[in-house]
N, C-alpha and C positions, 0 to 999 in steps of 0.2 A: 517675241521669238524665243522659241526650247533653244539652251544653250546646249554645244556639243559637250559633253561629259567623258566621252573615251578619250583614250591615251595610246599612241602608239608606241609599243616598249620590243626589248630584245630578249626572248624566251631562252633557260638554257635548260633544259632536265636531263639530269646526270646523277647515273649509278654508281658504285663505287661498290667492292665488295667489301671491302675494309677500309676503316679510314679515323684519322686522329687526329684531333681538331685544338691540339694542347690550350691549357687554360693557365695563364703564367703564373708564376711562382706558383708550382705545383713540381717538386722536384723527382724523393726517392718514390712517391704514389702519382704519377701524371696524370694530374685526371681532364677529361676532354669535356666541350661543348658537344649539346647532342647536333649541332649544326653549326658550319664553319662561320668566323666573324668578318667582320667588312673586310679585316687586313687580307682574310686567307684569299679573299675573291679577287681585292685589288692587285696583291702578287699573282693572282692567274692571269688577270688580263694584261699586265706588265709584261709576262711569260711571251703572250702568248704576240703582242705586241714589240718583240724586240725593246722593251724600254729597260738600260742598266744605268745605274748610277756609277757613271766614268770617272768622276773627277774625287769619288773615295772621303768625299767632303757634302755637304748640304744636302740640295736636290739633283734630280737628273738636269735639270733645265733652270737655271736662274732669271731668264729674261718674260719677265711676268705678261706682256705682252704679246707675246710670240701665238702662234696655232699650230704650236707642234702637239705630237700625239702626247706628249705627257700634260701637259696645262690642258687638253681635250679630255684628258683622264679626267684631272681633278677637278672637271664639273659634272662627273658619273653622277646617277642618283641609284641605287642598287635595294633591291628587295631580297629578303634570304629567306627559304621556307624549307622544311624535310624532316624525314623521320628515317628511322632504321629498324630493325628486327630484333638486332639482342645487342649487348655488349658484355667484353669477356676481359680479361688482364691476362697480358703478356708477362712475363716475369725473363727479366733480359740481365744481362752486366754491363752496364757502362765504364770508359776506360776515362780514369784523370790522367792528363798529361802533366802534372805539374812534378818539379822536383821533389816537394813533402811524400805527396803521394806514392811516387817510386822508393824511395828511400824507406817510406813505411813499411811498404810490402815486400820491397828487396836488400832493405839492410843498406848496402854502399851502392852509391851510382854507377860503378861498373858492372855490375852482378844482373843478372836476368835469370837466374835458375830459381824457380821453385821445386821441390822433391825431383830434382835428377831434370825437370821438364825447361825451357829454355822458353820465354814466354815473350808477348810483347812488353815496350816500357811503358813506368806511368802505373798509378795503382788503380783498383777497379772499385766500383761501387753498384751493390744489386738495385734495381731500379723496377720497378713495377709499372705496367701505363696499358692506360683502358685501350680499349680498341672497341669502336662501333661496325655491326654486322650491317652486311645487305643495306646499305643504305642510300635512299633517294633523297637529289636535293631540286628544289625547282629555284631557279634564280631569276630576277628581271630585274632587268637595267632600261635606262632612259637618260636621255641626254636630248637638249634643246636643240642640236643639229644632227639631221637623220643619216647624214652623210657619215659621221662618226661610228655612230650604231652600225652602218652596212660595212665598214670598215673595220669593226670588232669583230662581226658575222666572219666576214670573209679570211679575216688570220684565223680564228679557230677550225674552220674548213679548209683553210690551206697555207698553216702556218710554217709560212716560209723563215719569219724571222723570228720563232722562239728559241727562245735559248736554254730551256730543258723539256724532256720530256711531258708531256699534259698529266700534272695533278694538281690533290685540292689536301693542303694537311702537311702530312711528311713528304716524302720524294717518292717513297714508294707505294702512296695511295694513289695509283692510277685510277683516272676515269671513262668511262664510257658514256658519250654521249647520247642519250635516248631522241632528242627533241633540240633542235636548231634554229629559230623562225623569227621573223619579225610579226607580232598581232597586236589585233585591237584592245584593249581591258575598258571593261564598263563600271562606272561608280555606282557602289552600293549600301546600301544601309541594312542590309537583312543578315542578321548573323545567326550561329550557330556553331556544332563543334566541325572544323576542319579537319583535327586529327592529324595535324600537322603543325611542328615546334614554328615559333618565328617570332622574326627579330621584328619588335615594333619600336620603332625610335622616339624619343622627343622631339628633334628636329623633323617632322614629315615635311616632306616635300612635296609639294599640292600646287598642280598646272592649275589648279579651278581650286575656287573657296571650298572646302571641305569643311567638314562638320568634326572637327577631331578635340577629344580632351582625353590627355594622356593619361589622367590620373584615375579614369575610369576604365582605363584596359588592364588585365590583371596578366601577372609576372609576376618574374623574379627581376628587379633591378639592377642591371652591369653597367659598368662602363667599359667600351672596348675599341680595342683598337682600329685605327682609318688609316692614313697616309703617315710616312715615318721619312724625316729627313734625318743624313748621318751627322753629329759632332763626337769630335775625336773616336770614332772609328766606334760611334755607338749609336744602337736607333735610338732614335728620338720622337715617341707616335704621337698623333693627336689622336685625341677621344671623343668617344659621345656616350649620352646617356641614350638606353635603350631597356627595353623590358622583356624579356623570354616569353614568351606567352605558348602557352601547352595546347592550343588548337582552339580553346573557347572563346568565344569572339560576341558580348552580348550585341543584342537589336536595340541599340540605344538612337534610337533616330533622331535624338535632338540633341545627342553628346560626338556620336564615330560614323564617322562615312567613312569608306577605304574603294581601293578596285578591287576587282575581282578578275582572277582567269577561270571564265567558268566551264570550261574544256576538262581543266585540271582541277575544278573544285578548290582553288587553291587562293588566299586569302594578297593581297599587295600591298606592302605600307615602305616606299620608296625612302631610302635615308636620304638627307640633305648632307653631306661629306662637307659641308662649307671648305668648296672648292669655289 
């Protein structure tokens, strides 16, 4: 008997005219991923989910047991794929709040006047940071209960309980949703250039034996951010290893299987969050 090889997954393609995907410790030059990391996706669907971290401490939800939306979360399996058009650098000021800082630039902590002008406090520092144009991302998510997924579906169509406006980056890279659906994806072995950046993990996550060896798919090697719990009022992420891959995807049929959304031409390599 042919075994069933698709996967039902949660499609999201979103436009963005602008958007900045910061790469950490990257301060007075911020420079971006060409495509957002697991974390920026996980805080969307947290967003878009009503899920806060109340208690200013740990996780949102400590009781490991539980089938609340946050432990439903942290068995996502997420795919990230996209390109953009150009990218350009802002050139901006950021302001320090610290007392050194004021003091540097205003002499004594009463004083706010620079040349006759009466300014905010705190000193400032020029700050540079890329900005990617026009850019398209395709995302697919899966989770082992379907009821979950139609429940992600339905807050981002009628997100009653998010808690900020819909983006993906800073606050003011809004997005525009092209594509919202639940589809099939078919296991393949035929590669080629997709022409589209994406995150291929170590950890894959495979409903069905796949054929996968990481060390044969070619990247740039990160580790990046997943799930962040707070200690003393600081994230705390876990990681994973992943590789960037620039859209070339060899036909190695006895090394890489992946899915495929062949609608969108568009490559699937499912992260395992080890949630």
């Amino acid at each position: 008997m042919e075994r069933n090889s698709n996967m039902k997954v949660l499609k999201l393609k979103i436009y963005q005219p602008q958007a900045h995907y910061r790469i950490p410790f990257t301060y007075q030059i911020r420079h971006t991923y060409p495509i957002p990391p697991y974390s920026t996706i996980i805080g969307f669907l947290c967003n878009v989910l009503g899920i806060r971290n109340y208690r200013n401490e740990g996780e949102p939800c400590e009781n490991q047991n539980c089938n609340c939306d946050y432990h439903n979360l942290k068995k996502i399996k997420i795919s990230i794929s996209g390109k953009f058009e150009s990218k350009t650098t802002e050139y901006t000021w950021f302001r320090n709040l610290s007392k050194d800082s004021h003091n540097s630039r205003f002499s004594i902590p009463e004083n706010r006047y620079i040349s006759g002008h009466i300014e905010h406090i705190g000193g400032q520092m020029p700050v540079s940071i890329d900005i990617l144009n026009d850019v398209k991302l395709w995302i697919y998510i899966y989770h082992e209960e379907g009821e979950f997924l139609e429940k992600i579906k339905q807050s981002i169509e009628n997100p009653q309980n998010r808690i900020y406006p819909l983006h993906l980056g800073r606050a003011e890279d809004w997005i525009l949703i092209e594509k919202l659906e639940l589809i099939e994806v078919k296991e393949t072995d035929i590669g080629g250039n997709f022409k589209k950046f994406t995150w291929i993990p170590k950890g894959l996550y495979q409903k069905e034996n796949l054929n996968f060896n990481f060390e044969k798919i070619e990247g740039i090697l990160y580790k990046l951010t997943t799930f962040y719990s707070l200690k003393n009022g600081i994230r705390d992420f876990e990681y994973i290893d992943v590789k960037l891959n620039e859209g070339e995807i060899p036909a190695l049929k006895w090394a890489i299987k992946f899915y495929l959304d062949e609608e969108e031409n568009t490559p699937i390599f499912l992260a395992d969050l080890g949630g």
